[in-house]
C-alpha positions in Angstrom: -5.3 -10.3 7.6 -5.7 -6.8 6.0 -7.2 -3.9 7.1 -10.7 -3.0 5.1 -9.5 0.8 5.3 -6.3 2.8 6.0 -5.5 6.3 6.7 -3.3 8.4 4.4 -2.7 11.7 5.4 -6.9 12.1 6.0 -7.7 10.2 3.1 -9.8 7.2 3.9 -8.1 4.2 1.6 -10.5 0.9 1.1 -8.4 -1.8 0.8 -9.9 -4.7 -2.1 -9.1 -8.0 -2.6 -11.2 -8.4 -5.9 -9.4 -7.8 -8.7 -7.7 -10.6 -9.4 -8.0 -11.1 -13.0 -6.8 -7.5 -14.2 -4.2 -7.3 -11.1 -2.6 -10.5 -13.3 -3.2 -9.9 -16.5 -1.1 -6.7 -16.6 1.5 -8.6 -14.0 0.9 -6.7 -10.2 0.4 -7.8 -7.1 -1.2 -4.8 -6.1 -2.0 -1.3 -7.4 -3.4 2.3 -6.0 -6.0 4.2 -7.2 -5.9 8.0 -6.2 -9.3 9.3 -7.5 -10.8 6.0 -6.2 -9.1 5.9 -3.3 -8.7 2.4 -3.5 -6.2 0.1 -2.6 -6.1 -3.5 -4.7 -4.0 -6.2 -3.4 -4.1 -9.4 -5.4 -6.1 -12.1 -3.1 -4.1 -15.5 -4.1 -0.8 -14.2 -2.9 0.2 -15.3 1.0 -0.4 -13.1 4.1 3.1 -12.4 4.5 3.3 -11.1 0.9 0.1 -8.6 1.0 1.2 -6.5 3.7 4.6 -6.2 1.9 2.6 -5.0 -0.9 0.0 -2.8 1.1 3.0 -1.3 2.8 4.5 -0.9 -1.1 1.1 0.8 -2.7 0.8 2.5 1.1 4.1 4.1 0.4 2.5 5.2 -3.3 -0.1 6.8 -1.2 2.1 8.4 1.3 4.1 10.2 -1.8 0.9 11.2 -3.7 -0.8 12.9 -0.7 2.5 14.8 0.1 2.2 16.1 -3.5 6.0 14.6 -3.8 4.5 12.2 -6.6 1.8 13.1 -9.5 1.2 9.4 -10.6 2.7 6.3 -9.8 5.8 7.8 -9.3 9.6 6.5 -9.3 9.1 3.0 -8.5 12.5 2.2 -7.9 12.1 4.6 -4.9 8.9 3.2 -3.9 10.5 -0.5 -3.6 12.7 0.8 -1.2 10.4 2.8 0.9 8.2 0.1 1.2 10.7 -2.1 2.0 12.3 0.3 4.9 8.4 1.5 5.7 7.4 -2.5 5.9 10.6 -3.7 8.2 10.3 -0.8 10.6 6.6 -1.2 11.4 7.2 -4.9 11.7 10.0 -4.5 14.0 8.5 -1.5 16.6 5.5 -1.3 18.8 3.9 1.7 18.2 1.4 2.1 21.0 4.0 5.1 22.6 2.9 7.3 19.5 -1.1 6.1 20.7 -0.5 7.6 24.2 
């Protein structure tokens, strides 16, 4: 299950599930909108698959707010960050950086 919100960098994300229709007809799975600040994630695709692509449009998000990005940036880059970003939260507990 998603999160209804995430955190970039101070700048409260909603995360949508409603979008469907446009997500498809111009072939994503998922897309970020910086003046929105909006997150769409395409709803039909499995649970696995949408935190692979929140992690991907996260990693969009991360870049833009850094000001290393202007738009949608170098996707190739992206793919891998989400990638990396997506295994190595998977694969950590992070309640040490909570404490």
């Amino acid at each position: 299950m998603l999160p209804e919100k995430v955190n970039i960098f101070g700048i409260e994300y909603t995360i949508r599930q409603d979008k469907d229709e446009y997500l498809g007809a111009n072939s994503l799975l998922g897309e970020i909108l910086y003046s929105e600040q909006e997150i769409y994630i395409k709803s039909t695709l499995s649970a696995d698959r949408k935190i692979k692509v929140l992690v991907h449009e996260v990693s969009h998000g991360i870049l833009f707010e850094v000001g290393a990005i202007k738009g949608a940036g170098d996707e190739s880059i992206i793919h891998l960050l989400g990638i990396c970003l997506h295994q190595f939260i998977k694969n950590n507990d992070f309640e040490w950086v909570k404490r």
